[in-house]
C-alpha positions as CSV (number, residue, x, y, z in Angstrom):
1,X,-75.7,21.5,20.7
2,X,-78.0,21.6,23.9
3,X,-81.7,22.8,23.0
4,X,-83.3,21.6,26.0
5,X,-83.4,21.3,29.5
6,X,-86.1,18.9,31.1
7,X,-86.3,19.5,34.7
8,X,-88.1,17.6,37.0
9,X,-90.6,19.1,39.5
10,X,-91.2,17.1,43.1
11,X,-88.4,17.3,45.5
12,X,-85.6,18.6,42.8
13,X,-87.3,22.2,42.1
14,X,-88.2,22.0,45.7
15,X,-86.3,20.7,48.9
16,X,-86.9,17.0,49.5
17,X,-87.5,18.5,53.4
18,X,-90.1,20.4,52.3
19,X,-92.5,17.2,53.0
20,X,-94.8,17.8,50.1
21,X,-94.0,14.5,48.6
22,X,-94.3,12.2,51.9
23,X,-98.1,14.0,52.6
24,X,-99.0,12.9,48.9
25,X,-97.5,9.3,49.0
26,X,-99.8,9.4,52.6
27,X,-102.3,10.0,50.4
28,X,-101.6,7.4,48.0
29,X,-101.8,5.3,50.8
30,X,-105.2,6.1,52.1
31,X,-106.8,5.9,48.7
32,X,-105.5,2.3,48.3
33,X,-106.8,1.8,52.3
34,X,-110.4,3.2,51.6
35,X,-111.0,1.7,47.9
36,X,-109.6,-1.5,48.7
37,X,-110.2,-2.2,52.5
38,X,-106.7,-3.1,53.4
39,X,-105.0,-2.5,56.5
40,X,-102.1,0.5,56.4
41,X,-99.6,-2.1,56.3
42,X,-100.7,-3.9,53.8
43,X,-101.8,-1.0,51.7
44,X,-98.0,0.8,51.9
45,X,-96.4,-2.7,51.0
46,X,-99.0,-2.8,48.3
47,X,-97.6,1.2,47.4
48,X,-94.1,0.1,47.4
49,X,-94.7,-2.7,45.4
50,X,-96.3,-1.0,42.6
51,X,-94.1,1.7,42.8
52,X,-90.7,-0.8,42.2
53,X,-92.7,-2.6,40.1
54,X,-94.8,-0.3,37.5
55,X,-92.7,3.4,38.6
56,X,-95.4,4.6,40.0
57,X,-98.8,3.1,42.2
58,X,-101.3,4.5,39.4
59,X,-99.5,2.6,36.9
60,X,-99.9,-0.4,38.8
61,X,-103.1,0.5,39.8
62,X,-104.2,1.1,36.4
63,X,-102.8,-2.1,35.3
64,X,-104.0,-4.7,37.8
65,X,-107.0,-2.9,38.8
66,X,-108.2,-1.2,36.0
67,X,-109.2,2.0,37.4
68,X,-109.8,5.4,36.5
69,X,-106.4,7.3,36.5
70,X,-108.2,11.0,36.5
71,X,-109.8,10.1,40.1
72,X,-106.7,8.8,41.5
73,X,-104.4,11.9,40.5
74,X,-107.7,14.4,41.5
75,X,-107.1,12.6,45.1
76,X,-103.6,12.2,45.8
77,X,-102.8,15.8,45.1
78,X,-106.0,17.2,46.7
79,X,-103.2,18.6,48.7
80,X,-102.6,22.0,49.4
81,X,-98.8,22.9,48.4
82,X,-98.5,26.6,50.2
83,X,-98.7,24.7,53.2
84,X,-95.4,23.0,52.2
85,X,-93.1,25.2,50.0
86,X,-92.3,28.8,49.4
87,X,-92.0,31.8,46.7
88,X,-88.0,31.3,45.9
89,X,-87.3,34.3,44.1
90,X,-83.1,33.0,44.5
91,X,-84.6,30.2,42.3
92,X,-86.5,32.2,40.0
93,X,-83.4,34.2,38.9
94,X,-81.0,31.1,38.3
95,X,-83.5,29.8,36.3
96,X,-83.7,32.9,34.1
97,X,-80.0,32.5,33.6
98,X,-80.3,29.4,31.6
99,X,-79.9,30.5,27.8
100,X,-81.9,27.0,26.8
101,X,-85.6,25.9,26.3
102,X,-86.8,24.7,30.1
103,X,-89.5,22.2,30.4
104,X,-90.9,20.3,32.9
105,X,-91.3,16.8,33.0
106,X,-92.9,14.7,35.9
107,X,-94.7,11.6,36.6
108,X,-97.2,14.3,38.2
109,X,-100.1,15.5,36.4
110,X,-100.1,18.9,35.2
111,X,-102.2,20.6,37.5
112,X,-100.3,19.8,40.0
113,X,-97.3,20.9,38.2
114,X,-98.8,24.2,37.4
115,X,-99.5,25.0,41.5
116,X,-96.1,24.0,42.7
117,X,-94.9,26.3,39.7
118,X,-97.0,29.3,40.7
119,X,-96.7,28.4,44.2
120,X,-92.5,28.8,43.6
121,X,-92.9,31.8,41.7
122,X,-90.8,30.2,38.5
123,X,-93.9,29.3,36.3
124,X,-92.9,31.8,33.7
125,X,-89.5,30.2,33.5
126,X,-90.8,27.3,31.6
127,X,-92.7,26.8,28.0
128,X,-94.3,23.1,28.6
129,X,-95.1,20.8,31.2
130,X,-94.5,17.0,30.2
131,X,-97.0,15.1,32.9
132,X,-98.2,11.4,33.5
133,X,-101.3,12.0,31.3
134,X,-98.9,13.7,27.9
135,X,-96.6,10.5,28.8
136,X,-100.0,8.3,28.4
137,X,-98.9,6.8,31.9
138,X,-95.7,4.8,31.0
139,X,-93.9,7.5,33.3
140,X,-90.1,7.9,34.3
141,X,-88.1,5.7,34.3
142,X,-89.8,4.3,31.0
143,X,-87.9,4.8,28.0
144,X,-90.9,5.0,26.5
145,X,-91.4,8.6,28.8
146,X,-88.6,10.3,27.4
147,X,-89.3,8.7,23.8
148,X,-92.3,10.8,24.4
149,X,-91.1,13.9,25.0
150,X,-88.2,14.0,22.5
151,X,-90.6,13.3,19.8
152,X,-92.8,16.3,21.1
153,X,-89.8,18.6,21.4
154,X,-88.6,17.5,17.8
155,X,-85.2,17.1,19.7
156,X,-82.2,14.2,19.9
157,X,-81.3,13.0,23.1
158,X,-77.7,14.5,22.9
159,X,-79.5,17.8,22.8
160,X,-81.1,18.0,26.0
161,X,-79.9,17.9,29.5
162,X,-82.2,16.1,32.4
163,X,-82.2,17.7,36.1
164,X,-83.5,14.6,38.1
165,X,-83.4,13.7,41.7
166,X,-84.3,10.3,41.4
167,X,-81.4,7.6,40.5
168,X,-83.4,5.2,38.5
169,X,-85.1,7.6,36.3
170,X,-81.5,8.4,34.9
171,X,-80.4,4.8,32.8
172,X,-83.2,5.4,30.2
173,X,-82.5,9.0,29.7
174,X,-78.8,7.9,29.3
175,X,-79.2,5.3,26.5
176,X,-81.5,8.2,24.4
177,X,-78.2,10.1,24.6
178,X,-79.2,12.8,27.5
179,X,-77.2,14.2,29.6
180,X,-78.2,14.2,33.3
181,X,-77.6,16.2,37.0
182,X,-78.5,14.4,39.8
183,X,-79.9,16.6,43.1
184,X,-78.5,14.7,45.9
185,X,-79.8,14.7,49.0
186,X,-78.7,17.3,51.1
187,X,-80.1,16.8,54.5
188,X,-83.2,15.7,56.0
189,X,-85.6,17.5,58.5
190,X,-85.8,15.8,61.4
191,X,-90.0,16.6,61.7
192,X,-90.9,15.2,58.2
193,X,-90.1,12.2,57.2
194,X,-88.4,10.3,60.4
195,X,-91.7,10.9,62.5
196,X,-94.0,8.8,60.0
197,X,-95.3,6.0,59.9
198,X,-94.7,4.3,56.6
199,X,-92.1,6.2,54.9
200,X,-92.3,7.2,50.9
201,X,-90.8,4.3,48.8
202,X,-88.7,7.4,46.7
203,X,-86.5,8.0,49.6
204,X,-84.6,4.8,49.2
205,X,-84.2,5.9,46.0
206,X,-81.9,9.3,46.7
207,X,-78.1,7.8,47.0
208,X,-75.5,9.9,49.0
209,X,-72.7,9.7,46.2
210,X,-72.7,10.4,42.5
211,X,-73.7,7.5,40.6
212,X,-72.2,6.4,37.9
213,X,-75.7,6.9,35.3
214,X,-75.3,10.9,36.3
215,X,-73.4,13.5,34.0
216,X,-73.1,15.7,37.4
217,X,-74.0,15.7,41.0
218,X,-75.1,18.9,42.4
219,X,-76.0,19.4,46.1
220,X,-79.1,21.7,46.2
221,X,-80.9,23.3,42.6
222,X,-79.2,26.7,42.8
223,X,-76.1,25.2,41.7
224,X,-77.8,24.0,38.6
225,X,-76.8,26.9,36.4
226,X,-73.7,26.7,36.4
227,X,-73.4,22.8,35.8
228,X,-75.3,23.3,33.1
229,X,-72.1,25.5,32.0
230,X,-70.0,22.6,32.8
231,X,-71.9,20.2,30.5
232,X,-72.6,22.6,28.3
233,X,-69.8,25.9,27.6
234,X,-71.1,28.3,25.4
C-alpha cells in the first residue's frame, strides 16, 4: 500500500524553462571561479566533473576541498526565484488531489526549498522537506539518500512513489523497492538555456523517451495525479 509520495523540487515542480536552475549552476560556477582563481572553462569542467562524479559540486567540493557546505549553498541560491517562476494555483489543486503523505526531497537545501514552495503557492501541500543537509550530503542518486529518508518516514520502499526529473536519480530508488514517474522534458525556451555559455551538466541528464528505471513517464507535473492512479488504484 502506497503511504508516500517523495517529490522532487527543481525543474519537476517547476518547468525546466523556467531557467531557475541554469542561473544557480552559473552561480556554482562563479563560486568555484572566485575561490579558486580558475578560468570559466576550467571552472565549469571542474562543475561537471564533480557533478558526474560526487552528484552534486558541493559534494565534491566538500570532499576534495574540504570546505564549508553552509557557505556554498548560502551562495549558489542567493538567487531570487520570483524572478523565475510563478504562483501555479492549476498545480496547487492537483496536488491537493493526491490522497497520500507528499514530501519533498532535493539535493537543495531547505531554505531554498521553502521559497520555491511559497513562491508556487503549494507549500501547504507538503508535511516535510528532505534536503542535502537532512541527507548529511550523500544526496540523490545515493542510495544512501533515500535510505535516509525511508528510515525518517518509518516507511518500505514499496510504499512510496518518487516524482523525479532526473534519470540517474531513479536506479537507487528502484533497488529500495520505489516506484518512480519520470518528468520528461517537454520543450525548451529558446532564451534560456541555448543562449549560455556553459550549459548546466543536468540537462544531459533529461532523456526524450521513457527509460527503462521509470514506473511512468509523464510529460509536464499536472499529469502526475492521475499516474499516481495508475500506479496506485485505490
Amino acid at each position: 500500500m502506497i503511504r508516500y509520495i517523495l517529490f522532487d523540487l527543481d525543474e519537476t515542480l517547476y518547468p525546466a524553462t523556467s531557467g531557475l536552475m541554469p542561473a544557480i549552476g552559473e552561480r556554482m560556477r562563479t563560486f568555484l571561479e572566485q575561490r579558486y582563481n580558475l578560468d570559466p572553462e576550467v571552472a565549469h569542467e571542474l562543475q561537471k566533473r564533480y557533478w558526474l562524479q560526487y552528484g552534486t559540486t558541493l559534494r565534491g567540493l566538500m570532499l576534495e576541498r574540504e570546505i564549508d557546505p553552509q557557505e556554498y549553498l548560502d551562495y549558489v541560491h542567493n538567487v531570487e526565484v520570483a524572478q523565475f517562476i510563478q504562483p501555479d494555483e492549476r498545480l496547487h489543486k492537483i496536488l491537493a488531489t493526491i490522497p497520500y503523505e507528499k514530501v519533498i526531497m532535493t539535493n537543495a537545501d531547505a531554505p531554498h526549498a521553502e521559497r520555491v514552495l511559497a513562491r508556487l503557492g503549494v507549500a501547504d501541500e507538503f508535511t516535510r522537506i528532505f534536503d542535502i543537509v537532512f541527507m548529511e550530503f550523500e544526496c540523490k542518486p545515493a542510495r544512501g539518500a533515500y535510505e535516509r529518508v525511508l528510515a525518517a518516514l518509518n516507511a518500505r520502499g514499496d510504499e512510496c512513489i518518487l516524482i523525479e526529473d532526473s534519470v540517474r536519480n531513479l536506479p537507487s530508488a528502484r533497488e529500495l523497492g520505489i516506484q518512480t514517474i519520470l518528468l520528461l522534458p517537454n520543450g525548451m525556451d529558446p532564451q534560456v538555456q541555448p543562449t549560455r555559455r556553459f550549459l548546466d551538466p543536468a540537462a544531459q541528464d533529461k532523456p526524450a523517451e521513457c527509460p527503462p528505471d521509470a514506473n511512468l513517464c509523464i510529460q509536464e507535473i499536472y499529469q502526475v495525479a492521475e499516474a499516481i492512479q495508475t500506479l496506485a488504484p485505490r
